[in-house]
N, C-alpha and C positions, 0 to 999 in steps of 0.2 A: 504493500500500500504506500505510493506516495503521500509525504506529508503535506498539508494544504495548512499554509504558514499566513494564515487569516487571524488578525491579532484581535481583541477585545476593545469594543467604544465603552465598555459599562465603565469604567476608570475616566475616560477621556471626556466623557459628557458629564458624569456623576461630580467630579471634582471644579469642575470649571463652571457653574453656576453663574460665576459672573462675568463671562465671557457675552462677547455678541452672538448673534445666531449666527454671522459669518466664520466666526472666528471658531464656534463647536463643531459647525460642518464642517471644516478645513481641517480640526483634530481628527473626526470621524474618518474623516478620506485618509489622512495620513494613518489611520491605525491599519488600514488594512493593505499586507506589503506587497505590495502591487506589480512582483516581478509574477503574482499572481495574475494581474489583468491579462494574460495573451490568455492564458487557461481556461480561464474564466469565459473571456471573448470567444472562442476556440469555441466550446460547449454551448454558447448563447447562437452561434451560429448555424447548429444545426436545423437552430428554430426558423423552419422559412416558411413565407405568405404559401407557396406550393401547396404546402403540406397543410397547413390550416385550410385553406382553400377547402381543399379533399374533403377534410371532418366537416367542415360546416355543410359543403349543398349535401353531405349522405345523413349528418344528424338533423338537419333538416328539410329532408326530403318527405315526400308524402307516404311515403312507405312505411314511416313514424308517424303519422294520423296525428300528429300535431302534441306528441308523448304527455298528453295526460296523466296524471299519476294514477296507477292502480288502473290504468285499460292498457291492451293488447298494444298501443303502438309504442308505450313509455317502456313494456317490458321488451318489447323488439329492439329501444332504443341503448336498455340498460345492458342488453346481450354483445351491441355492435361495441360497447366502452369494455364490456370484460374479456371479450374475444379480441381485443387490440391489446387490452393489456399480456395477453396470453400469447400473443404473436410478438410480443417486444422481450418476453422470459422476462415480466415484471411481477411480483409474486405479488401473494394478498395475505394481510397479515393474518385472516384468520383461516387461514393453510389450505393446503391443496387448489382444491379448483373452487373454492368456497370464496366467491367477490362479492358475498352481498349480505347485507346488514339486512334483515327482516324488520317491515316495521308491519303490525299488525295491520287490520281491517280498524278493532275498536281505539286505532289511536287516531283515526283522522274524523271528521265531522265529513255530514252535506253525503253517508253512503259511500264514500270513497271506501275502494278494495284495498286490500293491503299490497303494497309498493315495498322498492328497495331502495335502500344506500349501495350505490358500490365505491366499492375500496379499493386498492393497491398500495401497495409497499415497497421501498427501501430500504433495508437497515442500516445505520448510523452503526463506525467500527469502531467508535472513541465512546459517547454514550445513547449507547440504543436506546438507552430506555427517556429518552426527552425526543419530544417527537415536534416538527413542523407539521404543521396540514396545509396541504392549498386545495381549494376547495372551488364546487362552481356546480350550481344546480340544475338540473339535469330535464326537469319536466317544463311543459308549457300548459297552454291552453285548450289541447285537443282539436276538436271540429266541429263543427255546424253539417247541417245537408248544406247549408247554401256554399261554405269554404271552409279550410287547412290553416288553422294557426300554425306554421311552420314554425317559426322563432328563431331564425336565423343570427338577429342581434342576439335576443333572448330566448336561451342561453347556449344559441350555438359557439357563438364566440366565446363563451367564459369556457366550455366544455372541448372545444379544440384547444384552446391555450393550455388548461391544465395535463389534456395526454400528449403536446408536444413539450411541454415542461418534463414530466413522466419520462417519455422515450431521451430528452438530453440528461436528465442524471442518471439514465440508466447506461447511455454509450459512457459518461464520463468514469461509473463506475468500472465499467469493464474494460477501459484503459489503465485503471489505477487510482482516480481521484475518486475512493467512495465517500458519499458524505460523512462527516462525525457523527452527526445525529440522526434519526431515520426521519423521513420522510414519506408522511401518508396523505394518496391523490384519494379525495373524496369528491364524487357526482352525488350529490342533495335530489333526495327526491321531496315531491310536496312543497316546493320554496315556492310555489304561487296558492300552497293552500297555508297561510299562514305560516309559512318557515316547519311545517311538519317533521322533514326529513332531518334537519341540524335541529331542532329542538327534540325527536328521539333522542339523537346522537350525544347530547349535551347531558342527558339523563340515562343513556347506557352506553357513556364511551367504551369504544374499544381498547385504549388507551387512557388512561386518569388525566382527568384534564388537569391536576397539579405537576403532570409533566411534560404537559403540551405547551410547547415554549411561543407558539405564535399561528395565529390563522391568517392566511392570505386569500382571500375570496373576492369571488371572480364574478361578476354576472353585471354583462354589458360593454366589451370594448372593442366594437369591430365597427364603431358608427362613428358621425360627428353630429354633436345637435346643433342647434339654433345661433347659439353662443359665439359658437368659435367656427364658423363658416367661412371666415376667411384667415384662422390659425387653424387649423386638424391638428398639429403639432401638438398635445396635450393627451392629458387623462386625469380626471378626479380622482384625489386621492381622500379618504374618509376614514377617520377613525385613529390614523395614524400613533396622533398623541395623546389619544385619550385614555391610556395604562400605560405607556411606556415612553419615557422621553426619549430613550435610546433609539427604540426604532424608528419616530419621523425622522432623526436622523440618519440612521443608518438608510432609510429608502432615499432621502436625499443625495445624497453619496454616493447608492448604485445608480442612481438617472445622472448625475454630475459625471461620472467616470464612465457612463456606457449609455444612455441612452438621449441623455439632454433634451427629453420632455417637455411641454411647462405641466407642471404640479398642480393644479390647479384645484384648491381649499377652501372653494366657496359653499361646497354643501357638504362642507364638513363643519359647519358652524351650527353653536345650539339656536340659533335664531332661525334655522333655516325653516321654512313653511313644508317642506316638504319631508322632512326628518326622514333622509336617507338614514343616515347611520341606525336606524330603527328597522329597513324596510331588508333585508338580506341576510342572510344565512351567517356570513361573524356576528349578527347581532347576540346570538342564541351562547358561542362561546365569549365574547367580551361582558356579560353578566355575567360570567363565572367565576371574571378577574385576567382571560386569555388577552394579550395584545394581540389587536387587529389589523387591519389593514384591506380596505374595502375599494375595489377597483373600478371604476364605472364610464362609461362617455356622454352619461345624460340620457336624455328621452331625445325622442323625436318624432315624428308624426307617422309612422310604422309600428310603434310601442305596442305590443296589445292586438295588435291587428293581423290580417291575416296579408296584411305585402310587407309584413317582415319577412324577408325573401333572401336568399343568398349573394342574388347578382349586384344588391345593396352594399355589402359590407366594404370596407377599406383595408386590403389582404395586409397590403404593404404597413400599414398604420397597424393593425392586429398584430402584425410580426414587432412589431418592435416596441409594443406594449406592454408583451407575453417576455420578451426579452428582458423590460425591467423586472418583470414581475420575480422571472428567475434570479437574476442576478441580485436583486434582493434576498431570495431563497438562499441562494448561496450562500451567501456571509452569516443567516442568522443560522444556516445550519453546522456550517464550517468553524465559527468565531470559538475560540477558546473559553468564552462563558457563557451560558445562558444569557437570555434580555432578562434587563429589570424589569419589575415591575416596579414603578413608585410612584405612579398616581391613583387615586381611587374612584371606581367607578362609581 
C-alpha cells in the first residue's frame, strides 16, 4: 500500500481562530502535501462527462417508469446500481451479493411497498472502522398515463456522480492508493417521500453513525438554474459549516487546488425561504451531529416535471462537479484525523 501523505487541517483551523478566512484557507491548502495533487488529479480524471452521460439517459430512461419507490421500475433501477457495482468488483458491506438495505412496506406512508437502500463499499486500510458516505437518492416521481417523470436532473445526476466517484476509488485502490478510511456509496430510496430511505438508514445504520466521519450528498448537479445563466461555473454548497469548521474549509481547498468553482452559499443560509439544508437526505445524518455537505445546482423549470430529460443536463459541468465532490472525499478520507466536530446542531 502506498502511503497517501494527506496531512491534518483539525490543528490548522482549530488553533488559528483569529486568523482571516483567507488566511485559514491558505493553512488548509498548505496542510495537504500536494506532491499528492498529480495523484489525486490522476484518479479525479477518470471521472469523465462520457461516462456520466451513459448513467444518466439509462437511469433515466423509460424502462425505469420514472423509479418510484417500492414499484417495479425503482426496483429495475436499484438492480442497474448493484449490477454496476458488481461489474467494477466493488463489494457491499453487508457481504456477498447482499446490496441492499430493506426498508419495510410499514415504514413509508401514502401504501408505499417496501423499497431498498443500496450500498457498496470500500474499506479504509488505516481505520476501517470510520467510514465517509457519499450519498444521492435514487427514486423519483414515477408516471402518469399521460407521461415518465424521468429525472434526469433528479436524481440522475446525483446517482451517476456517486458510481463514477465508486469506480475512481476503486481503480485508485487497485493501483495502490486504498483509502484510510472506508468508504460507503449509498443510493436513498424514498428521498421524495419524505427523506424515507436516509431517515431508515439514520435509525438502522449499517455503520454507527458515531463513526461516520462525514456525509457528502448529492441530488441535483447536472443543470444551471435561473441565477447563474450567464456563470454555469458554480455549484451550491449547503451545510458545509454547520458541524464542522474544518470541513467548509477543507471543501474550499479541494475547489481552490482542483476545480475552481464558485461556491456558491446562498441557500445555505438560515434565512433562506426555501430551507434546502432541510429538504435532502444529509438532513437525516446532520441531526445526528454527522458533518454534511449538500451539493445542488438549484431548481429550474424541469424540476418535478416530466422534461427532466437527459438531452438537458451539462455532461461537461457534471464532470467537474463530481470531480470536487471526490476530491473533497479524498482528503476527508485520507487526512491523518478524523473532522471535528465543534459546532452544535
Amino acid at each position: 500500500m502506498k502511503t497517501l501523505l494527506v496531512a491534518s487541517a483539525l490543528t490548522l483551523v482549530g488553533s488559528c481562530a483569529t486568523l482571516s478566512h483567507k488566511e485559514k484557507l491558505q493553512n488548509v491548502k498548505d496542510s495537504i502535501v500536494f506532491d499528492e495533487i498529480a495523484t489525486i488529479k490522476t484518479y479525479a480524471n477518470t471521472i469523465t462527462s462520457e461516462e456520466l452521460s451513459t448513467h444518466v439517459y439509462r437511469f433515466s430512461s423509460d424502462e425505469f417508469e420514472g423509479r418510484r419507490a417500492g414499484e417495479v421500475g425503482h426496483h429495475k433501477a436499484s438492480n442497474y446500481i448493484k449490477e454496476y457495482y458488481i461489474s467494477q468488483d466493488i463489494g457491499s458491506p453487508l457481504g456477498a451479493n447482499n446490496y441492499y438495505q430493506l426498508i419495510p412496506e410499514s415504514y413509508f406512508s401514502d401504501d408505499i411497498k417496501s423499497s431498498q437502500n443500496v450500498v457498496a463499499y470500500i474499506k479504509g486500510e488505516v481505520y476501517p472502522d470510520e467510514v465517509l458516505i457519499i450519498s444521492a437518492h435514487s427514486d423519483h416521481e414515477g408516471f402518469t398515463e399521460e407521461a415518465i417523470y424521468n429525472g434526469a436532473d433528479d436524481n440522475g445526476s446525483g446517482t451517476a456522480a456517486v458510481l463514477e466517484m465508486a469506480q475512481a476509488f476503486k481503480i485508485a485502490k487497485d493501483q495502490g492508493y486504498a483509502p484510510k478510511r472506508s468508504i460507503m456509496f449509498v443510493h436513498f430510496t424514498g428521498e421524495e417521500i419524505n427523506l424515507t430511505g436516509s431517515r431508515f438508514y439514520a435509525k438502522h445504520p449499517i455503520f454507527s453513525l458515531e463513526d461516520t466521519v462525514a456525509n457528502l450528498n448529492i441530488d441535483m448537479i447536472g443543470r444551471v438554474d435561473d441565477v447563474h445563466e450567464d456563470n454555469p461555473n458554480y455549484v451550491y454548497i449547503i451545510g458545509a459549516d454547520r458541524l464542522s469548521t474544518e470541513l467548509h474549509y477543507i471543501s474550499e481547498a479541494a475547489n481552490d487546488n482542483f476545480t475552481n468553482l464558485e461556491l456558491d452559499y446562498r441557500l445555505n443560509s438560515n434565512n433562506d425561504p426555501n430551507q434546502y439544508y432541510t429538504r435532502s437526505d444529509h438532513y437525516n445524518f446532520a441531526q445526528e451531529g454527522v458533518p454534511v455537505i449538500f451539493y445542488f445546482n438549484g431548481t429550474h423549470d424541469d424540476y418535478h416535471e416530466p422534461t427532466d430529460t437527459a438531452d438537458k443536463l451539462n455532461y461537461p459541468l457534471l464532470q467537474k462537479r463530481t470531480q470536487l465532490i471526490f476530491s473533497t472525499a479524498w482528503y476527508i478520507a485520507n487526512s491523518d484525523k478524523r473532522l471535528e466536530v465543534d459546532l452544535a446542531y
